[in-house]
C-alpha positions as CSV (number, residue, x, y, z in Angstrom):
1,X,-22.4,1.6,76.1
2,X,-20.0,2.9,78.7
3,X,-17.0,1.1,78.5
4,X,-15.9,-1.8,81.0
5,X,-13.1,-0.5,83.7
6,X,-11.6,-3.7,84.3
7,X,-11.1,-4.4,81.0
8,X,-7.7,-5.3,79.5
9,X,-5.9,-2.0,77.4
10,X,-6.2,-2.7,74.1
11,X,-2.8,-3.6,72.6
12,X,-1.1,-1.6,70.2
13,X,-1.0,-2.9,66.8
14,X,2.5,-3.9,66.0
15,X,4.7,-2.1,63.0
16,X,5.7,-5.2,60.2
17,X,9.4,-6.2,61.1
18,X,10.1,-8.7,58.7
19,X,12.5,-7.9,55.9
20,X,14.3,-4.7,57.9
21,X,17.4,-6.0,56.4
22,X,16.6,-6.5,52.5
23,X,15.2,-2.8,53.4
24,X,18.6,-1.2,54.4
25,X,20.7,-3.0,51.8
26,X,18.0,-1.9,49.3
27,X,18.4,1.6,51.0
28,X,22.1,1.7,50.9
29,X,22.1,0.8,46.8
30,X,20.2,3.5,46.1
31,X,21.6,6.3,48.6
32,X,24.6,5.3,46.5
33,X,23.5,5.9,43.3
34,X,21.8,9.3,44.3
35,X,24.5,10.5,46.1
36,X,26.7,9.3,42.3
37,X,23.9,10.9,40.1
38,X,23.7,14.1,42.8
39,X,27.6,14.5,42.8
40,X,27.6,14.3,38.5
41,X,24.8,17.0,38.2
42,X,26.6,19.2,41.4
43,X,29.6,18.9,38.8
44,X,28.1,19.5,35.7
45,X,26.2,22.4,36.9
46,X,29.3,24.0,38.3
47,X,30.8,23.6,35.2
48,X,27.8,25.2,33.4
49,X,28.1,28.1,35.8
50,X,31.3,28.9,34.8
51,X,31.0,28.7,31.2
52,X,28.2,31.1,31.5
53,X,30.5,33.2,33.4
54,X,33.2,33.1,30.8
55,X,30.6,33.8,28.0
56,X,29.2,36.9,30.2
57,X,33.0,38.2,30.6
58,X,33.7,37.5,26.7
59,X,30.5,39.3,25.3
60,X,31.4,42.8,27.4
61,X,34.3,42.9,24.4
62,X,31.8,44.0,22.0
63,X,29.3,46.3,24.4
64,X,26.8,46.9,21.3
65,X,26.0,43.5,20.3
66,X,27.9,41.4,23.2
67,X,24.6,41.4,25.3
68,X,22.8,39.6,22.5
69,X,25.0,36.4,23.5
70,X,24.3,35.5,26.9
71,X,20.4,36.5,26.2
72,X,20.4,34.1,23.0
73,X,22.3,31.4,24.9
74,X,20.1,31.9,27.8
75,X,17.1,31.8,25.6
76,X,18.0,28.7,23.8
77,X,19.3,26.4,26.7
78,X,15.4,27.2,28.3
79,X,13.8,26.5,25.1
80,X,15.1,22.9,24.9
81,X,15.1,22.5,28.3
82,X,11.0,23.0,28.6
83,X,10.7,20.7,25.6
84,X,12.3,18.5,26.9
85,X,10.3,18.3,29.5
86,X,6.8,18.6,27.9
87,X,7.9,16.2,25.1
88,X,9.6,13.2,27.2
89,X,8.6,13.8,31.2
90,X,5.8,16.3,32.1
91,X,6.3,15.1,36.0
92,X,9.9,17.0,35.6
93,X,8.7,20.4,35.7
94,X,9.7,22.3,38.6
95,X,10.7,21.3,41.8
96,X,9.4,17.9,42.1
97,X,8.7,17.8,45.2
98,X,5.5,18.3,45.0
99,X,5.3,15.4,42.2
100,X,7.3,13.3,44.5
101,X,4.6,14.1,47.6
102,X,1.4,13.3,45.6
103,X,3.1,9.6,44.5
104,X,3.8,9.0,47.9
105,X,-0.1,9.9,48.8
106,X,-1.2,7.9,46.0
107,X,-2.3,10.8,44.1
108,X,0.0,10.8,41.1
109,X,1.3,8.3,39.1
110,X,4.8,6.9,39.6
111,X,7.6,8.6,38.3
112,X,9.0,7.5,34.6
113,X,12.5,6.6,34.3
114,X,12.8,9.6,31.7
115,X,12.4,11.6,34.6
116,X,16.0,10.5,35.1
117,X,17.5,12.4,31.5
118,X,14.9,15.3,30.9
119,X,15.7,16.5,35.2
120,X,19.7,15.8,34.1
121,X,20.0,18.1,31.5
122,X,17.0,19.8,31.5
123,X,18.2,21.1,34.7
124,X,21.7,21.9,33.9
125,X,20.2,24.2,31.2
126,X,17.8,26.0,32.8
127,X,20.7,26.1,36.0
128,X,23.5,27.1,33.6
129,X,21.5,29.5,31.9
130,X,21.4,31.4,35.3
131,X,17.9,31.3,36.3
132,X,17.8,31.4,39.8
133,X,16.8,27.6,40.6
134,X,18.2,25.2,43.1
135,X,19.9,21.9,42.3
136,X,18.1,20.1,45.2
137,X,14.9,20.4,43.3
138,X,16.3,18.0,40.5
139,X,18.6,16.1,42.7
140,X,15.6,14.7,44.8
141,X,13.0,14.0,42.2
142,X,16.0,12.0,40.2
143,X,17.0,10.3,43.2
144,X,13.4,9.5,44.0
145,X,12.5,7.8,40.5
146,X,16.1,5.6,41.3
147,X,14.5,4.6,44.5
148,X,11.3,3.8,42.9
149,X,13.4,1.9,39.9
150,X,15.4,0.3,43.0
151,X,12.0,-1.3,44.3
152,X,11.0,-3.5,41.3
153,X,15.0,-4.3,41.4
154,X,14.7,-5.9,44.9
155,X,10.8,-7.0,43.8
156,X,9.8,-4.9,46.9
157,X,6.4,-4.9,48.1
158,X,4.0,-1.9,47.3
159,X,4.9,-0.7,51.0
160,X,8.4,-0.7,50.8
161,X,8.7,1.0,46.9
162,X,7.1,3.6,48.8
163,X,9.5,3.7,51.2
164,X,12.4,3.4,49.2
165,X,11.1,6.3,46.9
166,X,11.0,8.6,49.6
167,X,14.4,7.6,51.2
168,X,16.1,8.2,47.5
169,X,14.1,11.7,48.0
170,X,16.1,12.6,51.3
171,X,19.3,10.8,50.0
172,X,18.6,13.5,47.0
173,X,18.5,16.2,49.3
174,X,21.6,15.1,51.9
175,X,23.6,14.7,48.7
176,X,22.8,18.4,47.3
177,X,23.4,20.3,50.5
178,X,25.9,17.8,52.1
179,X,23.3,17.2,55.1
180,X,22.4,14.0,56.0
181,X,20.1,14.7,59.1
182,X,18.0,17.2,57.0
183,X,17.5,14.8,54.0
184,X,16.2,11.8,56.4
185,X,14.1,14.7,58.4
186,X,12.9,15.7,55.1
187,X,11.3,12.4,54.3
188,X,9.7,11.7,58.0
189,X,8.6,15.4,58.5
190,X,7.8,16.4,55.0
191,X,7.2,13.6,52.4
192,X,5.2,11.1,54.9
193,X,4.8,13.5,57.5
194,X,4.9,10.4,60.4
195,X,6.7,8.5,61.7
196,X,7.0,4.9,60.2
197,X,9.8,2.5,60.7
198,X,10.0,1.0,57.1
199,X,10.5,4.5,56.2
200,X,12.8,5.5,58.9
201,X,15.3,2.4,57.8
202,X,14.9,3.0,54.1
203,X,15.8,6.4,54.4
204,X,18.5,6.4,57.6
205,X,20.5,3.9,55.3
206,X,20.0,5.8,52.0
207,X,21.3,9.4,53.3
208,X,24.4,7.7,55.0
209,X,25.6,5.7,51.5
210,X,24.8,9.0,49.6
211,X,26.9,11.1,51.7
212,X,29.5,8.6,51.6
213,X,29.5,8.3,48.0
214,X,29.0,12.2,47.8
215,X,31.6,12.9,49.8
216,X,34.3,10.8,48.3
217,X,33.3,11.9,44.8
218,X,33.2,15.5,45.6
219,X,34.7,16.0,48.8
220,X,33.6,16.5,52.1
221,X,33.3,20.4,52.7
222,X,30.4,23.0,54.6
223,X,28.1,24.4,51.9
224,X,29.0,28.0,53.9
225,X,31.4,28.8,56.1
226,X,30.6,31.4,58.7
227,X,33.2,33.4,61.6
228,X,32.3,32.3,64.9
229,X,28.9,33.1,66.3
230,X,28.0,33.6,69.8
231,X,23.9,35.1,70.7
232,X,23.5,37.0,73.6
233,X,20.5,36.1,75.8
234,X,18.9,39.2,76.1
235,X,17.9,41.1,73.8
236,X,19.5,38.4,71.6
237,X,16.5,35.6,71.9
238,X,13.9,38.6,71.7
239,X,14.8,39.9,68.6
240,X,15.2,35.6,66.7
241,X,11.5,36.1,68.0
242,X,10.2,38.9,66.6
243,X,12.4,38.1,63.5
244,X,10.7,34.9,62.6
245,X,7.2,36.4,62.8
246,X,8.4,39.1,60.4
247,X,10.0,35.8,58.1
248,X,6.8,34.4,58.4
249,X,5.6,37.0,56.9
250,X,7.6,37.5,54.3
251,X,7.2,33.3,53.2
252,X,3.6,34.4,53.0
253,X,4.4,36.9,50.4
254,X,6.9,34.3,48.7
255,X,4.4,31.4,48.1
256,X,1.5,33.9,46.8
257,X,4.2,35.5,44.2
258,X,5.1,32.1,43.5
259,X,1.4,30.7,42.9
260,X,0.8,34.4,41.2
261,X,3.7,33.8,38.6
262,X,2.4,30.4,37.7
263,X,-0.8,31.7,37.0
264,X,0.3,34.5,35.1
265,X,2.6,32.7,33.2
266,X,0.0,30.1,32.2
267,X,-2.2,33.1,30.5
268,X,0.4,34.5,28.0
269,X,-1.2,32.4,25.3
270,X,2.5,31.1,23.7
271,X,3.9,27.7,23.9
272,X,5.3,26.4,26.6
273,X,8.9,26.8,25.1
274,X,8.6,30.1,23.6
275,X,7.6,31.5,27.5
276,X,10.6,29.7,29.0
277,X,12.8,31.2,26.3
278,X,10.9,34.7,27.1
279,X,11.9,34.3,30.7
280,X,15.4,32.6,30.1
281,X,16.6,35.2,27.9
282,X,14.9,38.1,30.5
283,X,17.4,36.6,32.8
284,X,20.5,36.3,30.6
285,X,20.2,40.2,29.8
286,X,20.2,40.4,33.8
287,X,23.0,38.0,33.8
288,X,24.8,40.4,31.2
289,X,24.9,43.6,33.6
290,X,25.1,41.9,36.8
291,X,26.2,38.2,36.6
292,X,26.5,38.1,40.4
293,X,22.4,38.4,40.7
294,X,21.8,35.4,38.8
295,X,22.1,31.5,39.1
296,X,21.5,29.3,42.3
297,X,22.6,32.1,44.5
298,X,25.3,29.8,46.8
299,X,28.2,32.8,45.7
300,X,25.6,35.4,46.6
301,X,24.9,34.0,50.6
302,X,28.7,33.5,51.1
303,X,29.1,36.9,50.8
304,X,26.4,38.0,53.0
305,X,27.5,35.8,55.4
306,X,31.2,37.1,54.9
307,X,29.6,40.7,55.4
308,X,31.1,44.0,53.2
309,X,27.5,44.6,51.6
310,X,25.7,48.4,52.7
311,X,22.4,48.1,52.8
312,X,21.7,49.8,50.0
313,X,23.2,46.9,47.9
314,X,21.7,43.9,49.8
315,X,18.5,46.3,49.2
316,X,18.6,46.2,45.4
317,X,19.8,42.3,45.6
318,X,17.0,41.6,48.0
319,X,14.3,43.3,45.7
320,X,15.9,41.5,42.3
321,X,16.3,38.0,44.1
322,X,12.3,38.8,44.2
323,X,11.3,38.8,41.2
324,X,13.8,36.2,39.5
325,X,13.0,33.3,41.8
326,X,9.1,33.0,40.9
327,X,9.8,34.4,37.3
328,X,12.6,31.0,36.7
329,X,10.0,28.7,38.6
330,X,6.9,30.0,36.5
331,X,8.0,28.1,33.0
332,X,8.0,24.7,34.8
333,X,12.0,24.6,34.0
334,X,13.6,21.8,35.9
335,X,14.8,23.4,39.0
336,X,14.4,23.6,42.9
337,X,12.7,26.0,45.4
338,X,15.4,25.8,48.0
339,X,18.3,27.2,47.0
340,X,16.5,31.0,45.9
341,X,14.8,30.6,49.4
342,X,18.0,30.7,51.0
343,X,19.6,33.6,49.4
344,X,16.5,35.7,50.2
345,X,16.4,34.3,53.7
346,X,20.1,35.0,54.1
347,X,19.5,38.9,52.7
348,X,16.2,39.6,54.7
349,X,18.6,38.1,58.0
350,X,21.6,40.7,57.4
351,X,19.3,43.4,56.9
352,X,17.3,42.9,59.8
353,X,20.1,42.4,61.5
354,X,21.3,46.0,60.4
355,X,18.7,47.4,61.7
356,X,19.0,46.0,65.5
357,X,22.6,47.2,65.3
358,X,21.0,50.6,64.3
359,X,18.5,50.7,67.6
360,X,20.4,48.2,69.9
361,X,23.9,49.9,69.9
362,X,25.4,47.4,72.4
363,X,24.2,44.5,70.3
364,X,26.8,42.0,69.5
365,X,25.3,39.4,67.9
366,X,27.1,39.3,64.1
367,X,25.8,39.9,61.3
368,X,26.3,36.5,60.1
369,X,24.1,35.0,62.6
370,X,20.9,37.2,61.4
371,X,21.6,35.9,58.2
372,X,22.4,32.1,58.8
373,X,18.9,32.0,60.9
374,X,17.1,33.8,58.1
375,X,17.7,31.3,55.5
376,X,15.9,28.5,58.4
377,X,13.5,31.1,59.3
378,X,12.4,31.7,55.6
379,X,12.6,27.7,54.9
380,X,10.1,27.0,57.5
381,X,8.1,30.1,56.7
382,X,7.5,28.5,52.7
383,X,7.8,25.0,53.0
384,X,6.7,24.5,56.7
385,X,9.0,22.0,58.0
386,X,11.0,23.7,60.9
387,X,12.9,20.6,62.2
388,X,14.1,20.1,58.5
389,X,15.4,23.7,58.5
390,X,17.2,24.0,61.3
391,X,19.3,20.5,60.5
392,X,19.9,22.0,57.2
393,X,21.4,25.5,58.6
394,X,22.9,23.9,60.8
395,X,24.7,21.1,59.0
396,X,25.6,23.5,55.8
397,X,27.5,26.2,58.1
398,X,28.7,23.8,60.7
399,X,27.6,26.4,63.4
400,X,25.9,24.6,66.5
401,X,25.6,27.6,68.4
402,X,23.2,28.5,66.0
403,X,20.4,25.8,67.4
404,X,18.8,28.3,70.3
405,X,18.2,31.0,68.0
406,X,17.1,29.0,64.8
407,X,14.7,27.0,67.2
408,X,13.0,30.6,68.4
409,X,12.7,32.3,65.2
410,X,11.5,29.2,63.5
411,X,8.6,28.9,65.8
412,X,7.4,32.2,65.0
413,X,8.4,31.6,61.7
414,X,5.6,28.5,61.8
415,X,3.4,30.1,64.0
416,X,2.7,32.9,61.7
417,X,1.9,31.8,58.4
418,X,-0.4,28.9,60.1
419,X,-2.3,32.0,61.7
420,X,-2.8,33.4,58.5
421,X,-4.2,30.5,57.0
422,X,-0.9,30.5,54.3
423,X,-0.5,27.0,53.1
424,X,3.0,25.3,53.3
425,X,4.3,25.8,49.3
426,X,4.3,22.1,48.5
427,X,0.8,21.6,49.5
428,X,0.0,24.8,47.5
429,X,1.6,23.4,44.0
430,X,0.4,19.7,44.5
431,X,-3.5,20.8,44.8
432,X,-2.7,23.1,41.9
433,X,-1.2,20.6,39.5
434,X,-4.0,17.8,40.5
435,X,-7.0,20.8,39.8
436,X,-5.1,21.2,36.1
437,X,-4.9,17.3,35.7
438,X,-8.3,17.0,36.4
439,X,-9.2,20.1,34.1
440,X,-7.1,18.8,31.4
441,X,-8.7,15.0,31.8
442,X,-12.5,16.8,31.9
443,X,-11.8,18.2,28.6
C-alpha cells in the first residue's frame, strides 16, 4: 500500500534520559579505579622490565651457563602465568578484547572478578619475562571486569552494566597509553560500534577520572616524543596514500600469522603450561643476545622515532618483531595486541620512509613522521578502527601536524584490507574462541 503523502513523519524514538547523573558518577568511580589499577600494573611491569634487564646483564658474567638464567626465569614466569590463567580465569587469556566485545554482544559470559588477579600478575609475568605483549591488553579487560563489578555496586540496570563495562574498557585503554580521546573512541567505534548516549556518558566520565588519577599517580608525560614534523603537500600526501595501502597490506599478513600461530600452537599436543614455557623460554634466550628485541617494544619505537637505525638493522628488528609478536600471543599469556603493533608499524614507517628519501631526493618529510603514521596506519590495518588510531598517535606523540597525513594513509590503510575480505583482528579471535566453546561444549 503506497504510503500516504500527507501523512505526519514518523517521530524518532527517543534515547532513555533518566539517571544520566547516577551514570557519570558511576563512570567517574570506576575511571578512577582503572586508571589506580592501570597506574600499579604500568609500575610493576616497569619494574619487571628492569629486573629482567639486570638479570640479562648479570648472566653475560658466566657466557657458558649465564644464558641458562634468563631462559629458565623466562620459562618459569610463563609457566605459572598460563596456569594461572587456565586454573582461576580462562576469559584472561590474551588480549581481552575480544572477551570484553563478545560480553558486550551478549555472546560471552560476564567477566569473573578473578579476572582481576590472574590479568595482574599473570600479565606482569608473561610482560617481565619479555615476550613481546602490550600492557593495554590487561589494562582494559581488568578495568572492564571493575566496571562490570561497579554496576551491581550502583544496582545498575542490565543497560547501564553494559555501559559501564565498556566505559572501564576505554578508561583501561586512556590509562595505558595516556589518551583519553582514544580510550572513549575505542568504546563508541570499536566495542559498541554506535553511537549510544548511556555509553557516550559512562565512558566520557570514566576516561577523564582515569587520566586524572593516572596522571597524578604516575605523572602526566607523552608516551613518545618526536622533533618537529612538518608534511609537504606534494609528493608528501601521495606517498601517506600509497603507504597505507601497502600497511594494509602488511595488517593482512599480521592477523593471518596471528590466527596461524594460534592454530599451530593448539596442535603441539603438550599442556597448556609446558607450550607457554616452550615459547617463554624461546624468548628469554632471545632476550639473552639481544635484550633490546624483546618486551613491549615502547624503548624500541623511541628510537626509531629518534632515528640513528640503517636499514639494515630496522631490517633484522622488523623481521624479529615478526615472529615474536604472534609466537607471545599464541600461548594465551595475559597480554595485549597493541603495543607489538606499534613497534612494527613504527619500523615498516621509517623504512618506507627510507626509501622515498632514496627516489624523492628533495623529500623533506622526516623520518619520524613515516614512522609515527605507520604505527596508526598498521592499527587501523589489524584492528580496523581508523578514528581510534589516529587519536591514539596523535595523543601519545603530541604531534597535531600529524592529523592530514594519519587521516590519508589510514583510509587506504582501511580501504585495503576491507577489499581483501581480511577481517578486523578482534572479530577474527572472538568467532574463533566461540567455534572452540562450542566444540568444547559438543563434546
Amino acid at each position: 500500500m503506497p504510503a500516504d503523502k500527507n501523512a505526519a513523519p514518523r517521530a524518532e524514538v527517543e534515547e532513555d534520559r533518566s539517571g544520566l547523573l547516577k551514570l557519570a558518577v558511576a563512570g567517574l568511580a570506576v575511571g578512577a579505579l582503572a586508571g589506580l589499577v592501570g597506574s600499579a600494573f604500568h609500575v610493576v611491569v616497569d619494574r619487571a622490565d628492569a629486573l629482567r634487564d639486570a638479570l640479562v646483564a648479570w648472566s653475560h658474567a658466566a657466557p657458558w651457563i649465564g644464558w641458562l638464567v634468563p631462559v629458565a626465569l623466562a620459562a618459569a614466569a610463563t609457566f605459572v602465568a598460563r596456569w594461572l590463567v587456565r586454573r582461576f580465569a580462562p576469559e584472561a587469556a590474551g588480549s581481552g578484547v575480544q572477551h570484553v566485545e563478545a560480553v558486550i554482544r551478549g555472546d560471552a559470559r560476564v567477566t569473573s572478578a578473578a579476572v582481576l588477579p590472574v590479568k595482574f600478575f599473570g600479565g606482569t609475568l608473561a610482560l617481565g619475562a619479555g615476550l613481546a605483549l602490550g600492557r593495554e591488553g590487561p589494562t582494559v579487560q581488568m578495568s572492564a571486569t571493575l566496571g562490570h563489578l561497579a554496576g551491581r555496586w550502583f544496582s545498575l540496570g542490565a543497560t547501564d552494566a553494559r555501559a559501564l563495562l565498556a566505559a572501564g574498557a576505554g578508561a583501561g585503554l586512556a590509562a595505558a597509553f595516556n589518551a583519553p580521546l582514544a580510550g572513549a573512541v575505542f568504546v563508541l567505534e570499536e566495542l559498541v560500534r554506535r553511537f549510544e548516549l548511556r555509553v557516550a556518558v559512562a565512558t566520557l566520565a570514566a576516561c577523564s577520572a582515569a587520566l586524572a588519577v593516572m596522571r597524578a599517580l604516575v605523572g602526566d608525560r607523552l608516551v613518545f616524543s618526536v622533533p618537529a614534523i612538518d608534511v609537504d603537500l606534494f609528493p608528501g600526501y601521495l606517498l601517506f596514500l600509497l603507504f597505507g595501502g601497502l600497511m594494509g597490506l602488511v595488517g593482512v599478513a599480521y592477523n593471518r600469522m596471528i590466527v596461524a600461530a594460534l592454530d599451530l600452537i593448539e596442535r603441539v599436543r603438550l599442556a597448556p603450561e609446558l607450550r607457554a614455557a616452550a615459547v617463554g623460554g624461546t624468548v628469554g634466550l632471545v632476550a639473552y643476545f639481544a635484550p633490546a628485541l624483546v618486551g613491549g617494544g615502547e624503548t624500541l619505537i623511541q628510537g626509531v622515532l629518534d632515528g640513528g637505525h640503517s636499514v639494515t638493522v630496522l631490517l633484522l628488528v622488523l623481521g624479529v618483531r615478526l615472529v615474536l609478536g604472534p609466537l607471545s600471543y599464541a600461548p594465551g599469556l595475559p597480554g595485549g595486541l597493541f603495543a607489538p603493533l606499534l613497534v612494527v608499524g613504527a619500523i615498516a614507517g621509517a623504512l618506507f620512509g627510507r626509501s622515498a628519501e632514496a627516489m624523492v631526493p628533495l623529500l623533506t618529510t622526516p623520518i619520524a613522521a613515516f614512522a609515527a603514521i605507520g604505527m596508526g596506519a598498521l592499527f587501523v590495518a589489524v584492528v580496523r578502527a581508523p578514528i581510534t588510531g589516529i587519536a591514539l598517535v596523535v595523543e601519545m606523540t603530541g604531534a597535531t601536524t600529524l592529523f592530514v597525513p594519519l587521516l590519508t594513509a589510514c583510509a587506504a590503510a582501511v580501504a585495503v584490507p576491507t577489499a581483501l575480505g581480511d577481517r578486523p583482528i578482534y572479530d577474527a579471535l572472538r568467532t574463533r574462541d566461540a567455534a572452540r566453546r562450542e566444540a568444547s561444549a559438543a563434546k
